[in-house]
One Martini backbone bead per residue (centre of mass of N, CA, C, O) as a GRO file, in nm:
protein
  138
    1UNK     BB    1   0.503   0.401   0.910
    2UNK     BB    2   0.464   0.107   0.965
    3UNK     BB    3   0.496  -0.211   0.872
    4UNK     BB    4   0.264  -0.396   1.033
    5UNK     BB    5   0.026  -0.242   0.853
    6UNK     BB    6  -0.028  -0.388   0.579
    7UNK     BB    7  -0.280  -0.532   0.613
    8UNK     BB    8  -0.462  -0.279   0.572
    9UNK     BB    9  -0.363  -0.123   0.337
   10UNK     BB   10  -0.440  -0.308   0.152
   11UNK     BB   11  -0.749  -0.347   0.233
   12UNK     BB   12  -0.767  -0.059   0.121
   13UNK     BB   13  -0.697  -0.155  -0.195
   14UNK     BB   14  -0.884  -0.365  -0.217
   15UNK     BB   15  -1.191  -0.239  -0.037
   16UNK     BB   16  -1.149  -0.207   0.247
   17UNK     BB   17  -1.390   0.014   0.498
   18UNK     BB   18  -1.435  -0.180   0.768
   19UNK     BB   19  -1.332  -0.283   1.036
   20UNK     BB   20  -1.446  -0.598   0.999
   21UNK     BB   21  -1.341  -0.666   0.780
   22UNK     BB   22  -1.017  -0.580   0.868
   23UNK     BB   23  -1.043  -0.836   1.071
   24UNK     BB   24  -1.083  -1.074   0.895
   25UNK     BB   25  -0.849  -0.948   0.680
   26UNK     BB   26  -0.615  -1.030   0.921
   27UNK     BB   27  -0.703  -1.252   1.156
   28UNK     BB   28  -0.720  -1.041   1.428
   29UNK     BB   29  -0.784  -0.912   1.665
   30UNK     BB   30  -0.940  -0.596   1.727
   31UNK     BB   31  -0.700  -0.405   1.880
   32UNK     BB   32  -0.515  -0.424   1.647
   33UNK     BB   33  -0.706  -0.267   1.393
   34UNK     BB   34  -0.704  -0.030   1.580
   35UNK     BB   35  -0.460   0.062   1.610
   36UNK     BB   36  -0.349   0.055   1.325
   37UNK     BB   37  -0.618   0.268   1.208
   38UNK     BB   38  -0.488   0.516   1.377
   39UNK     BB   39  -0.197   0.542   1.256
   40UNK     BB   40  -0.301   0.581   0.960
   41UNK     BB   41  -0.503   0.818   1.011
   42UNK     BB   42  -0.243   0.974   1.183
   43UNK     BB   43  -0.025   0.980   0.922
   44UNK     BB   44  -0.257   0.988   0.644
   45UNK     BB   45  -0.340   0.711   0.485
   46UNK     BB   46  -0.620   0.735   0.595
   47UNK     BB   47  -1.005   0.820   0.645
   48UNK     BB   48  -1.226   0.895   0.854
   49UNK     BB   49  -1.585   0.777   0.825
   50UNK     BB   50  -1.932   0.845   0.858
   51UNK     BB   51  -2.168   0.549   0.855
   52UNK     BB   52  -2.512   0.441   0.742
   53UNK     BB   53  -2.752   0.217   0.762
   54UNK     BB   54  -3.006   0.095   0.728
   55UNK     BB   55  -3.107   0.074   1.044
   56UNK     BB   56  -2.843   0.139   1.160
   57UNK     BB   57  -2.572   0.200   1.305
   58UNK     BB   58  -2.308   0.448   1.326
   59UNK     BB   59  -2.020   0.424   1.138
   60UNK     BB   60  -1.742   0.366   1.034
   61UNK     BB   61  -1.460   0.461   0.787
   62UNK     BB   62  -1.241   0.359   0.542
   63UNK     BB   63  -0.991   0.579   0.312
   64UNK     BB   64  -0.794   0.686   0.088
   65UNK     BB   65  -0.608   0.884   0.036
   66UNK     BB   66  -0.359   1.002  -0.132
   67UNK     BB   67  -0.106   0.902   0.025
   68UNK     BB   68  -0.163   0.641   0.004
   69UNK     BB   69  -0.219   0.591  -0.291
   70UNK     BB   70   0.087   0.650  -0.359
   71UNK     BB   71   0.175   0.344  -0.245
   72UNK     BB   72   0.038   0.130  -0.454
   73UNK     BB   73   0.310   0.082  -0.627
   74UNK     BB   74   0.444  -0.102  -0.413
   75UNK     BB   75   0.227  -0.310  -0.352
   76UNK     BB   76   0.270  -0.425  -0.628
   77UNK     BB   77   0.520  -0.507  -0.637
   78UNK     BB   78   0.563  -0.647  -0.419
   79UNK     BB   79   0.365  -0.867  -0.472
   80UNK     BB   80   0.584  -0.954  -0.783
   81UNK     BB   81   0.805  -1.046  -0.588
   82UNK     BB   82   0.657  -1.264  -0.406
   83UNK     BB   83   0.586  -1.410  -0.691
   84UNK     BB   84   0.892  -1.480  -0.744
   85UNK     BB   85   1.044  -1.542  -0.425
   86UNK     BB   86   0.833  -1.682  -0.244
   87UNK     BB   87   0.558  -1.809  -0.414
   88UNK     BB   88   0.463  -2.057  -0.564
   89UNK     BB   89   0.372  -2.214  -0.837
   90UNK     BB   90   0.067  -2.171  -0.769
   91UNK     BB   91   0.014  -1.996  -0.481
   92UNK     BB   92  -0.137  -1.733  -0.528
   93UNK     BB   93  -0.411  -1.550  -0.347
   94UNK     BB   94  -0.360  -1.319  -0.538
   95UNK     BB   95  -0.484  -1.118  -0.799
   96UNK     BB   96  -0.388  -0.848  -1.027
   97UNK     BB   97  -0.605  -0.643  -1.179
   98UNK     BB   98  -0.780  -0.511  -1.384
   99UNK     BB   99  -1.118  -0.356  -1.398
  100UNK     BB  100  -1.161  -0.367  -1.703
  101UNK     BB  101  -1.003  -0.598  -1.887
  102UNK     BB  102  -0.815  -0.830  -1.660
  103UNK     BB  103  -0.518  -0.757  -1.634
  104UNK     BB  104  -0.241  -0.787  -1.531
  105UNK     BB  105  -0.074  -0.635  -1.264
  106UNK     BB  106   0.216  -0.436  -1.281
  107UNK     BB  107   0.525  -0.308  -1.289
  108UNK     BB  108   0.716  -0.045  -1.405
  109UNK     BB  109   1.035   0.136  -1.426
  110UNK     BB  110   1.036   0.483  -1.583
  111UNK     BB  111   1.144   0.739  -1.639
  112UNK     BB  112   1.061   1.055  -1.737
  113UNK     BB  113   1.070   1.022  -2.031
  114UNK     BB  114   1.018   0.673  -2.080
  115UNK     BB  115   1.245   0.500  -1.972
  116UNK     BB  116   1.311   0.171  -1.926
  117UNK     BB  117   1.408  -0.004  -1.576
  118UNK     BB  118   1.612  -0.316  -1.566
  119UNK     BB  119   1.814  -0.263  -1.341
  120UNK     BB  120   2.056  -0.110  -1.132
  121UNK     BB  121   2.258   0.065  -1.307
  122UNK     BB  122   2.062   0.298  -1.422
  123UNK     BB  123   2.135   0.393  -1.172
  124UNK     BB  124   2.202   0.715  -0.984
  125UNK     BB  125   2.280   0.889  -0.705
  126UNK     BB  126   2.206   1.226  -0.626
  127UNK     BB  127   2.166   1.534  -0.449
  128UNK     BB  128   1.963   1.665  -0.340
  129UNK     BB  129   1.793   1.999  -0.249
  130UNK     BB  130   1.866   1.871   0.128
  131UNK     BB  131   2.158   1.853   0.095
  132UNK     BB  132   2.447   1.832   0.262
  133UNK     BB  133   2.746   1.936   0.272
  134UNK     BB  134   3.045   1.806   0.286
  135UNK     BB  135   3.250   1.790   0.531
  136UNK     BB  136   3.585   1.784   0.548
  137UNK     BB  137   3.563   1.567   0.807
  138UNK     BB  138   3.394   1.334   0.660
   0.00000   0.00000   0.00000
């Protein structure tokens, strides 16, 4: 999945999921995101079903895969980061609230254990299951 997606893919975690919604919610000619909804539905990230509404012809939608939705602490983040470092004050126009009590929603990134991590020093990488060891000559 390309970066220039995240339009597409946001308005996907927003409820957005007729192609017309997302051409207006990304504000740019048909083409795009056709295009854009075709590499994201090939990549795994939506699947496209097809809906009627009463009287009208048979048309796709778009709705987030299990994939896709795992992207969801991602766009959060990012967010957060543009709303720290990016946005004026008072400037964000868009506000992440829970659905049922109203609370903004944010990241906290915590270990398995479930304690709060707030550096990045608490942190160090180290050989997954599919690294290759290093050889004498590397």
């Amino acid at each position: 999945m390309s970066a220039d997606h995240g339009c597409d893919h946001q308005g996907a975690f927003y409820g957005t999921r007729r192609f017309d919604d997302f051409e207006r919610h990304c504000g740019i000619s048909a083409s795009v995101p056709s295009a854009r909804l075709r590499a994201l539905v090939a990549d795994g990230i939506l699947e496209k079903t097809r809906y009627r509404a009463p009287g009208a012809r048979g048309r796709d939608e778009y709705r987030l895969t299990d994939k896709g939705c795992s992207l969801v602490p991602i766009l959060i983040a990012l967010n957060d980061w543009a709303e720290r470092w990016v946005v004026p004050v008072g400037g964000a126009t868009i506000s992440l609230l829970h659905r049922d009590c109203g609370s903004a929603v944010g990241t906290v990134v915590t270990r398995s254990s479930g304690h709060e991590i707030t550096t990045p020093s608490q942190v160090a990488a180290a050989p997954g299951p599919g690294a290759k060891p290093a050889s004498a000559s590397d």
